[in-house]
C-alpha positions as CSV (number, residue, x, y, z in Angstrom):
1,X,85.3,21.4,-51.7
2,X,82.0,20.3,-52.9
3,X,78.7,21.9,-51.7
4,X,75.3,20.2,-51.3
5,X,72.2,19.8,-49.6
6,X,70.5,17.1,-48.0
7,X,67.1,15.8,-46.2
8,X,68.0,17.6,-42.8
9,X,67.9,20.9,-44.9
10,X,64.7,21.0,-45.4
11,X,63.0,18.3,-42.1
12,X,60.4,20.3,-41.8
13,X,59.2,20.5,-45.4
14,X,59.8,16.3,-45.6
15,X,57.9,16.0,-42.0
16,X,58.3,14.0,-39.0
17,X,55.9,12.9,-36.4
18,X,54.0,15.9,-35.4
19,X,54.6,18.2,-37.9
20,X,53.6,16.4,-41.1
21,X,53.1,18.6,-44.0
22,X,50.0,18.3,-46.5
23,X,52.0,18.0,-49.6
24,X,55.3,16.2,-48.2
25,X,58.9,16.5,-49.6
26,X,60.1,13.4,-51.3
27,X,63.7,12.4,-52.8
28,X,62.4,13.9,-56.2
29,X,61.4,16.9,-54.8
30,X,64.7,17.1,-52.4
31,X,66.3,16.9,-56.1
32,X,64.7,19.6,-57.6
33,X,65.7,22.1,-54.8
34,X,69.3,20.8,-55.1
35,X,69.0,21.8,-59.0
36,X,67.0,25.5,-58.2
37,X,69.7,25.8,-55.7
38,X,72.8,25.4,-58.4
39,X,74.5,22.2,-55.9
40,X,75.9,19.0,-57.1
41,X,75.4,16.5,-54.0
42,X,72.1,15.3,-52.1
43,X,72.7,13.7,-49.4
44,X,69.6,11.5,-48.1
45,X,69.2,10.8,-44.5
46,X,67.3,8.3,-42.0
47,X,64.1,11.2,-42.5
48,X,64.1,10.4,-46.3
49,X,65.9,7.4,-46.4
50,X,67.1,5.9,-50.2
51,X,65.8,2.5,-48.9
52,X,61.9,3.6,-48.3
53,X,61.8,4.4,-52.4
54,X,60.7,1.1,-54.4
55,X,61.2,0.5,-58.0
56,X,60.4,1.5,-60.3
57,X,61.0,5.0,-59.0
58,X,64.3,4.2,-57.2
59,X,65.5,3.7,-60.7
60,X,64.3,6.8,-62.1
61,X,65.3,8.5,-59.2
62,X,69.1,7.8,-59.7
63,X,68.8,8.4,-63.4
64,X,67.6,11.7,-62.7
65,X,70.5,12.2,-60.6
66,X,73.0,11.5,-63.0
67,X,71.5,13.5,-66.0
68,X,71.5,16.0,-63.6
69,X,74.8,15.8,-62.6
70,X,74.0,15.4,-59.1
71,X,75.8,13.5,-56.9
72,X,73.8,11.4,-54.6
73,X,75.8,10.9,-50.6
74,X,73.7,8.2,-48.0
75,X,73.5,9.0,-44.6
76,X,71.7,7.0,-41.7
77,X,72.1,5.7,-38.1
78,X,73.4,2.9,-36.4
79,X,75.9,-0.2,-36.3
80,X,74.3,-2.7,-37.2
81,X,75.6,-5.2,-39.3
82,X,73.0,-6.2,-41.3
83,X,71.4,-2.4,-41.4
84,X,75.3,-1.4,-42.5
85,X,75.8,-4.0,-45.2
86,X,72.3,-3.1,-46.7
87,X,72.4,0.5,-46.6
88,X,76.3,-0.1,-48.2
89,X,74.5,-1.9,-51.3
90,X,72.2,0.8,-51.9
91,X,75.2,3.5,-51.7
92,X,77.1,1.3,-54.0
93,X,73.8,1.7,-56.7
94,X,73.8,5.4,-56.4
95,X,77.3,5.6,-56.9
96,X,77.9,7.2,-53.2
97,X,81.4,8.0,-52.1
98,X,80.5,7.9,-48.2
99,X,78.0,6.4,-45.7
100,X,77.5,8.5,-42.7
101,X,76.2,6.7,-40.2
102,X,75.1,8.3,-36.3
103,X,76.9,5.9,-33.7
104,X,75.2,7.2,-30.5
105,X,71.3,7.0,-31.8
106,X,68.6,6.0,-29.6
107,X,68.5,2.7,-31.1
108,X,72.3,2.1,-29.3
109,X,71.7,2.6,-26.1
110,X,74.5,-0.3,-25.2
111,X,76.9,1.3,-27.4
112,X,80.4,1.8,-26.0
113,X,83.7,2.7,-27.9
114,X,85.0,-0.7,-27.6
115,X,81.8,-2.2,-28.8
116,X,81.8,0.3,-31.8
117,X,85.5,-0.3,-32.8
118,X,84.4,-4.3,-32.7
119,X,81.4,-2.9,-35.2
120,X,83.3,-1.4,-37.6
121,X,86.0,-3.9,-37.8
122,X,83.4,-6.2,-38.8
123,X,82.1,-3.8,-41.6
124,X,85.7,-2.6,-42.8
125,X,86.0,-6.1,-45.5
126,X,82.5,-4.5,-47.2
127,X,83.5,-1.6,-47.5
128,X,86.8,-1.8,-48.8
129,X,85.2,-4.2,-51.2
130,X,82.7,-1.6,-52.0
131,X,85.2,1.1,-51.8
132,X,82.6,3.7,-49.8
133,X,83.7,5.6,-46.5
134,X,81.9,4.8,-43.3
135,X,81.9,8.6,-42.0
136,X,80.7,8.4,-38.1
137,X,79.0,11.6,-37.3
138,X,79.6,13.1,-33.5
139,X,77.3,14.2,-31.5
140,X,76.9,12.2,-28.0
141,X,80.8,10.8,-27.7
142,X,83.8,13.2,-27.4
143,X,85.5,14.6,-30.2
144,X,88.7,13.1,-28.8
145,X,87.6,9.8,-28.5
146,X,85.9,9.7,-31.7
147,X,89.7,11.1,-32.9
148,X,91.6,8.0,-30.8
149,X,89.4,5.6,-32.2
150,X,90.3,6.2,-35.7
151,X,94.3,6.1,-35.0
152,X,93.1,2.8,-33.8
153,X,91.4,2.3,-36.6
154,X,94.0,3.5,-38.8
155,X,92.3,2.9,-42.4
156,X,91.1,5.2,-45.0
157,X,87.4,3.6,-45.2
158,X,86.9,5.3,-41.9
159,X,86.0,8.8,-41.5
160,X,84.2,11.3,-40.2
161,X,81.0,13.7,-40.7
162,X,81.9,17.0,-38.8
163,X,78.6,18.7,-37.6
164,X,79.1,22.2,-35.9
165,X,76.1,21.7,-33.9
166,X,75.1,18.4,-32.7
167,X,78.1,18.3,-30.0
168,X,76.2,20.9,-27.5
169,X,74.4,18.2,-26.5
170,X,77.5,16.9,-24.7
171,X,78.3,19.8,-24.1
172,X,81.8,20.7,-26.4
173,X,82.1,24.0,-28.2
174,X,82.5,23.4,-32.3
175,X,86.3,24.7,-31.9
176,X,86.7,21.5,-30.1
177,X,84.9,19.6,-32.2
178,X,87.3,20.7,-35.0
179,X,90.0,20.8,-33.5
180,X,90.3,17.1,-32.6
181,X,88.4,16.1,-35.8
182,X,89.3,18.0,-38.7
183,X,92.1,15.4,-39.6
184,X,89.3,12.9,-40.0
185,X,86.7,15.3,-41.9
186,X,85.3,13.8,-45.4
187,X,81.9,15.3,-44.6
188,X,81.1,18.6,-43.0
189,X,77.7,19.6,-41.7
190,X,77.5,23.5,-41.9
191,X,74.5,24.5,-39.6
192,X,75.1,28.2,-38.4
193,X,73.1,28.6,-35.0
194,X,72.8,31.3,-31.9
195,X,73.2,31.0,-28.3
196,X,71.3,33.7,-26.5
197,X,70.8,34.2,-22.4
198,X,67.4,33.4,-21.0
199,X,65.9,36.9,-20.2
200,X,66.2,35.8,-16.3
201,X,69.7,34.8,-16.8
202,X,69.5,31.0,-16.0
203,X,70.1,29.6,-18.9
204,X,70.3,29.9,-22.9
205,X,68.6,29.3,-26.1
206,X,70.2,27.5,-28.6
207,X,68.6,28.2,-32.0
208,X,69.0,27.8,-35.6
209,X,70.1,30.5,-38.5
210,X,70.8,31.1,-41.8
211,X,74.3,30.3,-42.7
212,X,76.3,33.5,-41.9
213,X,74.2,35.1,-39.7
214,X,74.8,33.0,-36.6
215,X,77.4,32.5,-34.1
216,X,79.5,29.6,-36.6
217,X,82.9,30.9,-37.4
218,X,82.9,29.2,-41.0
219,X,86.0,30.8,-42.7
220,X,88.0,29.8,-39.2
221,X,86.5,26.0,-39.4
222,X,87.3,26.0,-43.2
223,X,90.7,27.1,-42.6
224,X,91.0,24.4,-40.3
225,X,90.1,22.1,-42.5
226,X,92.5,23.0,-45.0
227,X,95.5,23.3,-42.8
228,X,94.7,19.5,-41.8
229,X,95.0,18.4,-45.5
230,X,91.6,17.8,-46.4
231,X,88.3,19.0,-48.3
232,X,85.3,17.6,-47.6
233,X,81.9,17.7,-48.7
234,X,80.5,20.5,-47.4
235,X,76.2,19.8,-46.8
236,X,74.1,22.7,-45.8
237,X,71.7,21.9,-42.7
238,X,68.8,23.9,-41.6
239,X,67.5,24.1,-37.7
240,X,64.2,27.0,-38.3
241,X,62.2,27.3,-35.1
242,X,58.8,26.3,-35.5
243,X,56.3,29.0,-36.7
244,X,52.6,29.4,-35.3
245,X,51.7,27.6,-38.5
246,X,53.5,24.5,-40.2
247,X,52.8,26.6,-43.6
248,X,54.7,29.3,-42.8
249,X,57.7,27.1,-41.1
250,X,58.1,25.3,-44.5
251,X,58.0,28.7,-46.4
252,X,60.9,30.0,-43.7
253,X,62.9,27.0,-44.4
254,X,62.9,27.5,-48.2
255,X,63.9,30.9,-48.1
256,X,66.9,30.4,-45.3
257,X,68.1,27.2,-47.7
258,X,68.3,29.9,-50.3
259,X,70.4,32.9,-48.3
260,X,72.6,30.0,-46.8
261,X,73.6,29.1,-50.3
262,X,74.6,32.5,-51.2
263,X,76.6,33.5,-48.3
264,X,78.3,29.6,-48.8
265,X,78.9,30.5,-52.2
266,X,81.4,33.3,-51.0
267,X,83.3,30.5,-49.5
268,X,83.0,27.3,-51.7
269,X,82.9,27.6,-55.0
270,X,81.4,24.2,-56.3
């Protein structure tokens, strides 16, 4: 199993709207944390997209990369076809294994599982050409489903990136998640979190942690993993809560990416 980081480890030091730092992380500087760090994938996401970087610094950006050894993994969101087909030529430049895509964004409000299987049968010629994985991340459609759909499916460039949070939303509990998914895992999301009682008992706070210091059973969910046959690439992700200034948010995120690495060392090697 591989270990990595990507641009959801470190939103707030990148920025979104309404938190937008001074000095901004870009892909360089996402690469030079994956170097400090000692990890050998970078996966880029729809908040620091591979696309948004224009030449010629695209191409020094992937040279950098390779001298580095560092393995560069695309991530974004949507079905489109002609988003897909685009996003697959830039994975196929930076020599990406995968494309994670998120099925259920905003942008698909009409999505349905029959409308998403039509999607990705389109898509499945380019990327058997291309040889890259289309990994559909869950989050707002059932485990199960997402599982049915790719016996449906039934083809190796179809997979799927396992995050141990996002399915709260639903709500399903990450044993769930892994349970009906870890068959189909080529990418896991590790993002430890805590679930705490409102102090007038009606309700809870979900929160983000360090790796290992949360509520995620990782050695169970890696066990898992391993009993279904397979070893994904494991990709740290952060969820700090916001700090009374942006300064001191980026400066908590830097030092929980650093004590999530160490504890995830005791567990994958690479």
């Amino acid at each position: 199993m591989k270990l990595g980081i990507g641009s959801y480890t470190f939103m707030w030091s990148i920025g979104f709207p309404g938190a937008e730092p001074e000095n901004p992380m870009d892909a360089f500087g996402l690469l030079d944390m994956a170097i400090q760090l000692g990890v050998g994938t970078v996966q880029l996401g729809p908040n620091l997209p591979l696309s948004d970087i224009e030449e010629p610094s695209l191409g020094r950006f992937l040279n950098l990369a390779r001298l580095n050894g560092i393995q560069i993994e695309m991530a974004t969101r949507g079905m489109s076809l002609a988003h897909l087909r685009l996003q697959l030529a830039l994975a196929e430049r930076a020599g990406s294994t995968m494309l994670r895509t998120v099925p259920d964004s905003d942008a698909d409000d009409s999505l349905t599982l029959s409308s998403l299987e039509r999607d990705i049968r389109h898509i499945l010629p380019d990327l058997e050409r291309a040889k890259i994985q289309l990994t559909l991340e869950n989050g707002k459609i059932p485990a199960k489903s997402l599982a049915d759909l790719l016996d449906r499916l039934d083809s190796p460039w179809i997979g799927i990136t396992l995050d141990t949070v996002n399915s709260l939303a639903i709500p399903e509990g990450t044993d769930e998640v892994v349970r009906s998914l870890a068959p189909y895992t080529s990418c896991l999301h590790v993002k430890d979190f805590t679930i705490e009682r409102a102090w007038h008992m009606m309700g809870f706070k979900v929160e983000g942690c360090p790796a290992g210091l949360g509520q995620l059973k990782l050695p169970a969910i890696l066990n898992a993993l391993s009993r279904a046959g397979v070893s994904p690439i494991a990709i740290l992700e952060l969820w700090p809560p916001e700090q009374l200034h942006l300064t001191e948010t980026i400066a908590l995120e830097h030092v929980w990416a650093r004590e999530s690495i160490r504890y995830l060392r005791n567990y994958i090697s690479d």
